[in-house]
C-alpha positions as CSV (number, residue, x, y, z in Angstrom):
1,X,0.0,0.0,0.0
2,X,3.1,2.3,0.4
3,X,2.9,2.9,-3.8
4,X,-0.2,5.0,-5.3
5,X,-1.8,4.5,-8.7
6,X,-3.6,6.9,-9.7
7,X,-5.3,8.9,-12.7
8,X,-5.5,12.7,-11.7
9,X,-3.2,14.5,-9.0
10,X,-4.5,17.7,-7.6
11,X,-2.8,19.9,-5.6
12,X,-4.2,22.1,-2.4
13,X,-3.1,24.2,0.1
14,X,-3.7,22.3,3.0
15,X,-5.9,19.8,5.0
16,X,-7.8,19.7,8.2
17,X,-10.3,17.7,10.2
18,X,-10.0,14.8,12.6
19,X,-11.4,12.1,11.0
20,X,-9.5,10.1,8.0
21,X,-9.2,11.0,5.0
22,X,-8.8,14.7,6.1
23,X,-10.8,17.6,4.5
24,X,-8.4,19.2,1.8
25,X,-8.7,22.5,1.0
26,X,-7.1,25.4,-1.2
27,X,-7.6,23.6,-4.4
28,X,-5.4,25.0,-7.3
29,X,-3.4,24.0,-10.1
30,X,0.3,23.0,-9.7
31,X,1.5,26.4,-11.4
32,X,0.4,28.1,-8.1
33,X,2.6,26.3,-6.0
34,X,6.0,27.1,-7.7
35,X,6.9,29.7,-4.9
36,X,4.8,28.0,-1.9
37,X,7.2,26.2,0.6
38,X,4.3,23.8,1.5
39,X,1.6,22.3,-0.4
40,X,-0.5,18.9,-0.6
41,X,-0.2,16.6,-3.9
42,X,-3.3,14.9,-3.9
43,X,-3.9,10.8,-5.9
44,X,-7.5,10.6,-6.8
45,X,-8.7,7.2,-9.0
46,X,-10.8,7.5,-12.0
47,X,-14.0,7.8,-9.7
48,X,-12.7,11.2,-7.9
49,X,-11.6,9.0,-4.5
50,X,-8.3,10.8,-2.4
51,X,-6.2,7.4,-2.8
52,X,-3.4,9.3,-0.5
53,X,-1.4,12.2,-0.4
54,X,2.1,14.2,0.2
55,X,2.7,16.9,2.3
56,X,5.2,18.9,0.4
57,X,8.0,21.0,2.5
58,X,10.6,22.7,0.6
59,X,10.3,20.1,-2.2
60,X,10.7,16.6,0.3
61,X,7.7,14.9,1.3
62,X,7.2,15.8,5.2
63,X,3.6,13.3,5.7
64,X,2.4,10.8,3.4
65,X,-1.0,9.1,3.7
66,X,-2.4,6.1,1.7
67,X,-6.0,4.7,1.9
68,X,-7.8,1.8,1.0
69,X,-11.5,1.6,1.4
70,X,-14.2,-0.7,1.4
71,X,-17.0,-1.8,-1.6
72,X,-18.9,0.6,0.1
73,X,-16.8,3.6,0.4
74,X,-15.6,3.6,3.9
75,X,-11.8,3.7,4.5
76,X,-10.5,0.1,5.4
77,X,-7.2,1.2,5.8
78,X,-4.9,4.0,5.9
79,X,-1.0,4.3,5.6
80,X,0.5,7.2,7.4
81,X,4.0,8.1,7.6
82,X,6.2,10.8,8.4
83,X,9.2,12.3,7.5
84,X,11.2,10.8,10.6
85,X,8.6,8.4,12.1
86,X,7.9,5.3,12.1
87,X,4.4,4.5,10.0
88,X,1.2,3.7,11.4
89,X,-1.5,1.8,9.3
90,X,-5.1,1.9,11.1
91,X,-7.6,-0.2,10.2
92,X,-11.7,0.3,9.7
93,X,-14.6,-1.9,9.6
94,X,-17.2,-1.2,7.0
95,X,-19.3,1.7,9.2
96,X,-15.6,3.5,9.8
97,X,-14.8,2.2,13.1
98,X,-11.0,1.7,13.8
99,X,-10.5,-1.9,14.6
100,X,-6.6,-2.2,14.3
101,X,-3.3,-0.2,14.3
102,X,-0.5,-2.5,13.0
């Protein structure tokens, strides 16, 4: 789960909320970002779902989260990781309750 495939990357200018995936917000096209320090490079799949994301600071990836979901759109699991820590991968029965952290 550590690789993405996707088919469109959008960028924002940040993210917020509690509950996973986060909200993302600030959309804009890449060409905005050339003189931000920090920004978020969205993965999306064909059918518009956030497959993960990179926190951007000063051009290396500071956070990086991947999700997998259930048939019925809740997130099954999520891959977090950050720049100097070790990963965490929560997991999510089908009504979005965490069940496991390995």
């Amino acid at each position: 789960m550590s690789g993405v495939e996707t088919d469109e990357c959008r960028y924002f200018v940040s993210h917020g909320g509690v509950d996973l995936p986060p909200i993302l917000v600030g959309a804009t096209d890449a060409a905005a970002f050339s003189h931000r320090n920090t920004f978020i490079r969205a993965h999306f799949d064909r059918a518009g779902v956030l497959k993960g994301f990179d926190k951007v600071v000063y051009g290396e990836v500071e956070l990086a989260h991947r999700y997998d979901y259930h048939d019925n759109g809740v997130i099954r699991r999520a891959e977090i990781s950050g720049f100097d820590e070790e990963a965490v991968a929560p997991r999510f029965d089908e009504a979005g309750i965490r069940i496991a952290r390995v």
